[in-house]
N, C-alpha and C positions, 0 to 999 in steps of 0.2 A: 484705238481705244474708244474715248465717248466726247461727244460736245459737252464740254463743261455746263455750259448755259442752259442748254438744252436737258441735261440733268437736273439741274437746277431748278428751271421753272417746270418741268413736267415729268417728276423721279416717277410718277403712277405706272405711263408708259413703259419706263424700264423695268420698274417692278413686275409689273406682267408680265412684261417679256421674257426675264429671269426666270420666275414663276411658272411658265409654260416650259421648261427643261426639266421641271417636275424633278426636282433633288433640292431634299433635305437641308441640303450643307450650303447648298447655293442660297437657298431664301435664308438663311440665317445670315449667310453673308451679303445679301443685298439689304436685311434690317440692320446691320450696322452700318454698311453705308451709306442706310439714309437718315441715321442719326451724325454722320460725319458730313452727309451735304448740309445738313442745318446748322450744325457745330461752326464748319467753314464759314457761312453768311456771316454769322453772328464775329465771330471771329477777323473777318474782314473790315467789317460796320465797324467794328471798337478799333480795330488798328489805323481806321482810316479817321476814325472822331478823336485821336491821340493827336496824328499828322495835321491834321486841320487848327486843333489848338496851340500845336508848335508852331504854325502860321501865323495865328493871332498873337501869338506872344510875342513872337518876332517882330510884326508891326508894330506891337506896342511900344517893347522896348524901342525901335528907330524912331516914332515922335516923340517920347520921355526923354529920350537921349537928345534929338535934337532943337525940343524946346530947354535944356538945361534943367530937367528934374533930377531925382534920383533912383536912380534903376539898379541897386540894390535887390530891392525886395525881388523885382520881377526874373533879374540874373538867377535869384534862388529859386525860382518856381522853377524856371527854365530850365534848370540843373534839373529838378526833379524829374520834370515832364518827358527831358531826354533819358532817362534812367528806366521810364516806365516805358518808352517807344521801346528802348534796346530788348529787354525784357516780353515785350510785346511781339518784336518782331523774329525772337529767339522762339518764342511757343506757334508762331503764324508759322515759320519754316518746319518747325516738329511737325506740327499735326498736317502741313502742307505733303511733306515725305510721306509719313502715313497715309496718308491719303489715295494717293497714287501708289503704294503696294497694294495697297485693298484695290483700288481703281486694275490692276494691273491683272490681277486675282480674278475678274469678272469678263465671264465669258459673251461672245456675240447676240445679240436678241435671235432668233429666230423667225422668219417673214410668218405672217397669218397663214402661209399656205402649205407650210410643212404641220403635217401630222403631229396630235398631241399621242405621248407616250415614255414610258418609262427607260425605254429601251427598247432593244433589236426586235423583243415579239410585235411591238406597234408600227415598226417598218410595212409602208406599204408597197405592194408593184405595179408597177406604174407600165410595164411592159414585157413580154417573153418573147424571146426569137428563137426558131430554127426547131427541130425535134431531135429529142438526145437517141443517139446511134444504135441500133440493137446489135446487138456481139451474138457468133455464133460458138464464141469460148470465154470465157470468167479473164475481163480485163483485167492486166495486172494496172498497179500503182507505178507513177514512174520513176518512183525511187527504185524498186524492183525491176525493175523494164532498164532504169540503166546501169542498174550495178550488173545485171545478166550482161547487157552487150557491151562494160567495158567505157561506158560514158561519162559514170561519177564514179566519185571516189572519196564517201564521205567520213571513210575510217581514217585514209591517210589527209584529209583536212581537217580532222579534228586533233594527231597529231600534229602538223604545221600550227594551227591556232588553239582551237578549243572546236566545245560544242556550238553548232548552228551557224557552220560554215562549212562550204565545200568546195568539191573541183571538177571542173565540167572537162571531160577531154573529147578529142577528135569527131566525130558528128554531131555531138550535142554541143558542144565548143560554138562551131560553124554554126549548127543552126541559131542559138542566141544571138550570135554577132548578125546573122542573115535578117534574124525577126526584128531587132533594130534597126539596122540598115533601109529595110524595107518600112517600116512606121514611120522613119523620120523623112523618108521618102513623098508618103505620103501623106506627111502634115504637111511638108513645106512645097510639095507642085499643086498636090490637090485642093487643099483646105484652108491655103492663106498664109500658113504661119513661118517668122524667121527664126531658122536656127540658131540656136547661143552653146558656145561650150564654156559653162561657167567656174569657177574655183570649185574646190571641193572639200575649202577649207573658207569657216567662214567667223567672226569677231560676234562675242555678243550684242551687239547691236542690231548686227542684221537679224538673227534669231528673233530678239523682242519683238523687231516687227513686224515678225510676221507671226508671231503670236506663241513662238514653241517656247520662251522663256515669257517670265521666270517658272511657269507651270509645268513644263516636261524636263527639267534639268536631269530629270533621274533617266530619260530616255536616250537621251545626249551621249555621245564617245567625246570626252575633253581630253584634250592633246594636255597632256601633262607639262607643267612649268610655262607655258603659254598662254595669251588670251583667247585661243583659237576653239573651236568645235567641226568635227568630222560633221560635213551634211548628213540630214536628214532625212533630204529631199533637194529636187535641185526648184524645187517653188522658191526657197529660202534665199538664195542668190539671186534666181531669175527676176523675183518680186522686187526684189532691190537693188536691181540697175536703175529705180527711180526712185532712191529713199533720198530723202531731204529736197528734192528738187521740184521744179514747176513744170510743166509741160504743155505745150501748147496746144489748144483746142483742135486745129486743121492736125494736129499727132496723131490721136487716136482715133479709132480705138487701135491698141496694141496687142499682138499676138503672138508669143514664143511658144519656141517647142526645144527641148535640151536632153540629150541623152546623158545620164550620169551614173557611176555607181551612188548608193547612198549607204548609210551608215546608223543602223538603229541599235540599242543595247536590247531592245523586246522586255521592259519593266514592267513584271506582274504579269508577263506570258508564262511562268514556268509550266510544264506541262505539255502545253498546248502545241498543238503540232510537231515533235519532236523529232519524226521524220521526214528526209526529203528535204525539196525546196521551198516551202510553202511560208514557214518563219525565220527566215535567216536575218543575222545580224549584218551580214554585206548584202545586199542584191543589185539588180542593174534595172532603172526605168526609163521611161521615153516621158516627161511632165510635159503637160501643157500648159500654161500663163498667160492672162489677159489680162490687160490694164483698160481699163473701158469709162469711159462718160458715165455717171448715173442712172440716166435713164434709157440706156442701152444694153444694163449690167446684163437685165433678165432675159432677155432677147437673146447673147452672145453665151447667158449659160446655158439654154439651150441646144446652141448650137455647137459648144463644147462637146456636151453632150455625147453628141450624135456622132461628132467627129472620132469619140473614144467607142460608140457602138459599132461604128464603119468597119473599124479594125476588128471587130471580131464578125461582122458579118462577110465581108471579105475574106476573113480564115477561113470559111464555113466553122464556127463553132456556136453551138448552141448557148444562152446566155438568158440574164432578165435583168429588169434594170426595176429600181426600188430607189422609195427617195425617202429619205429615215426619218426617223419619228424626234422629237422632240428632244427626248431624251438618251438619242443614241446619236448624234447627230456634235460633229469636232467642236473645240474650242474655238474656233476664228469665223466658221462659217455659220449663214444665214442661213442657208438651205445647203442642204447635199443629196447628189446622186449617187445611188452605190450599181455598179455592174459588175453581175454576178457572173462565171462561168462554170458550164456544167464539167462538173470531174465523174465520167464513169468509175475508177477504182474507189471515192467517196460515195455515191452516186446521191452527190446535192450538186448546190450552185454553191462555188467559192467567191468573195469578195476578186475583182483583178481591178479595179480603179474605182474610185473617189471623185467625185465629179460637183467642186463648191465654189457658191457664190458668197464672198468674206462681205460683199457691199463695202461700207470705205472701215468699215473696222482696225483693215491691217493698213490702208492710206495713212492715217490718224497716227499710228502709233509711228509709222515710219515717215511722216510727215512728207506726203507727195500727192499734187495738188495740182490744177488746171486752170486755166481760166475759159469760164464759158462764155456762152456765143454773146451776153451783155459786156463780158471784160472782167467778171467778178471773180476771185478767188475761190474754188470750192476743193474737197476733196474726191478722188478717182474712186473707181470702185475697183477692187482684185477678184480675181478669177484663180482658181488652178483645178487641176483633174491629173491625172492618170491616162497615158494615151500609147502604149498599155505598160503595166506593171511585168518586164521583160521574162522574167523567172517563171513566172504563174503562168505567163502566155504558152512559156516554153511546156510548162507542163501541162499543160489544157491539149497541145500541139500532140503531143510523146501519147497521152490516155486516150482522147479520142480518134486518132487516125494508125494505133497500134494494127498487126496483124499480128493472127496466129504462132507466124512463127516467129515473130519477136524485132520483125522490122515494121518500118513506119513510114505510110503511104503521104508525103508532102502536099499541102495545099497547093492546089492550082498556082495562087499567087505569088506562092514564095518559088516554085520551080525555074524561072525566068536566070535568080538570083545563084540558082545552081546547073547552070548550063543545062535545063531541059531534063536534071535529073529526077525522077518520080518516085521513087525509094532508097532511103536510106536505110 
């Protein structure tokens, strides 16, 4: 969430900050809450000038009473003054609750170096790799590509479930399990990071803190008659193997990588995407999570980064990488990277990972902390990205390495993983 204090004496900073997400509904909600930081002070001051003259009273009354006066009258103030504290301390807890919904309600600042903008037109690109493939025939789409060869089967998973969900069988099956296999591969020998296989079921708590509650509940699958929530993402668990806890300075920095399926309802996507794998309510990702020192946050997003570009330069697939604007840019994070990949059957770049630095935003709310190199308590900073988004890779995989006749020439890297095979 926010340093109270730091809200306190310098709301301008957040104001701005707010301010720079360039929405409407937001700066209206940061002028209330800077009429509730002023409200709180004030509210404070009287509650605490209540407490202080119950003190005094209490003095009084012990030398009245112990010089043998009569402390009568003062018993009946004292009555009163405790009636006004209860009273007092009944409206401090109200507007304290309120407080922290509104407080809960407000999204992360924005670093100085991300782009001002409304939204997605103001994303800028920060880099393009590889050149997209020329076809000597009208690529298909790979929802097309695999309902021909027998791969999906998206009418019999919409019986099984409903809409925006599917079923991968025999080569395309393999190949998802393979393109996993192989990323997690190469997080964990090449690039540092320890694997976790986390729950996939996770308590409102952890959600808040990492910032999908109380704001996405509508994007949420809740397990019915239970406290539970289908992940989202495996950020949500991964981030909180260190919720409530201290960690020690010679720890970090920390770096997971977690294959999981996740679990989204897609709220306010109707429309959008409707075929294929592109928006599904199941899909399968590779997350990357870092728990990092302060002042190492930026340095390590970086290199996050690069680590989620590797995997598509390594596919050979063409790609760009954009870092979003102000106002297109999540609810947790400071900055983000978006990596694009090129889809011949669309013929754009599609979003395949997210790539943000939360700073201690999501620390805060999930209260995990370190102590640094003086021995003083502060909060970590969180990391997560996409390393890659399993589904999308698959289909990036299926459109650009398609042939004519409807098989599909495997990347150099993944052939290893299929005994030397080069078409599927």
């Amino acid at each position: 969430m926010f340093d109270i204090k730091a809200l306190t004496e310098d709301f301008t900073r957040f104001e701005e900050g707010w301010g720079r997400r360039q929405q409407p509904t937001l700066n209206e909600a940061a002028l209330k809450l800077k009429d509730f930081v002023s409200k709180r002070r004030e509210l404070i001051h009287s509650h605490e000038k209540l407490l202080a003259e119950r003190n005094r009273a209490s003095q009084e009354v012990g030398k009245l009473k112990k010089a043998g006066g009569d402390i009568s009258g003062l018993l009946d103030a004292q009555k009163k003054l405790g009636e006004d504290i209860k009273k007092s301390d009944e409206s401090l807890s109200t507007f304290q609750n309120d407080f922290e919904n509104l407080l809960k309600a407000m999204p992360n600042i924005p670093q100085d170096s991300v782009p001002l903008g409304k939204g997605a037109e103001e994303n800028q690109e920060v880099q393009c790799w590889g050149a997209a493939r020329s076809f000597s025939f009208e690529p298909l789409p790979h929802e097309v590509l695999g309902e021909k060869r027998g791969w999906f089967d998206f009418e019999r998973a919409a019986e099984i479930t409903g809409a925006r969900f599917s079923v991968s069988k025999g080569a395309a099956a393999k190949l998802e399990r393979i393109l996993t296999q192989w990323m997690l591969d190469v997080h964990t020998t090449e690039n540092g990071y320890t694997e976790i296989s986390p729950p996939l079921i996770v308590n409102d708590q952890s959600l808040y803190g990492t910032g999908n509650l109380p704001k996405f509940k509508e994007d949420l699958f809740k397990i019915e008659g239970l406290p539970y929530f289908l992940i989202p993402t495996a950020e949500v668990p991964v981030t909180n193997l260190h919720a409530r806890s201290e960690i020690a300075h010679d720890k970090l920095n920390l770096s997971y990588t977690a294959y999981t399926p996740c679990f989204r309802s897609e709220a306010g996507s109707h429309g959008k995407d409707l075929k294929g794998l592109i928006r599904q309510h199941q899909f399968n990702k590779v997350e990357l999570v870092k728990i990092t020192k302060p002042e190492d946050s930026d340095a390590e997003h970086q290199k996050m980064r690069r680590d989620a570009e590797r995997i598509l330069e390594l596919l050979e697939l063409p790609y760009r990488t954009m870092v979003l604007s102000t106002g297109d840019m999540g609810f947790a994070s400071s900055k983000t990277f978006d990596l694009e990949v090129w889809l011949p059957s669309q013929k754009s770049f599609r979003e395949i990972s997210s790539v943000s630095n939360c700073w201690d935003f999501q620390s805060r709310r999930m209260n995990t902390r370190f102590r640094d190199k003086d021995g003083k308590l502060a909060f970590v900073h969180t990391l997560n990205g996409s390393g890659l988004a399993v589904g999308r890779t698959l289909i990036a995989v299926l459109e650009n390495y398609q042939n004519s006749d409807g098989t599909v020439t495997l990347p150099n890297v993944l052939r290893p993983y299929y005994n030397g095979l080069e078409i599927i």
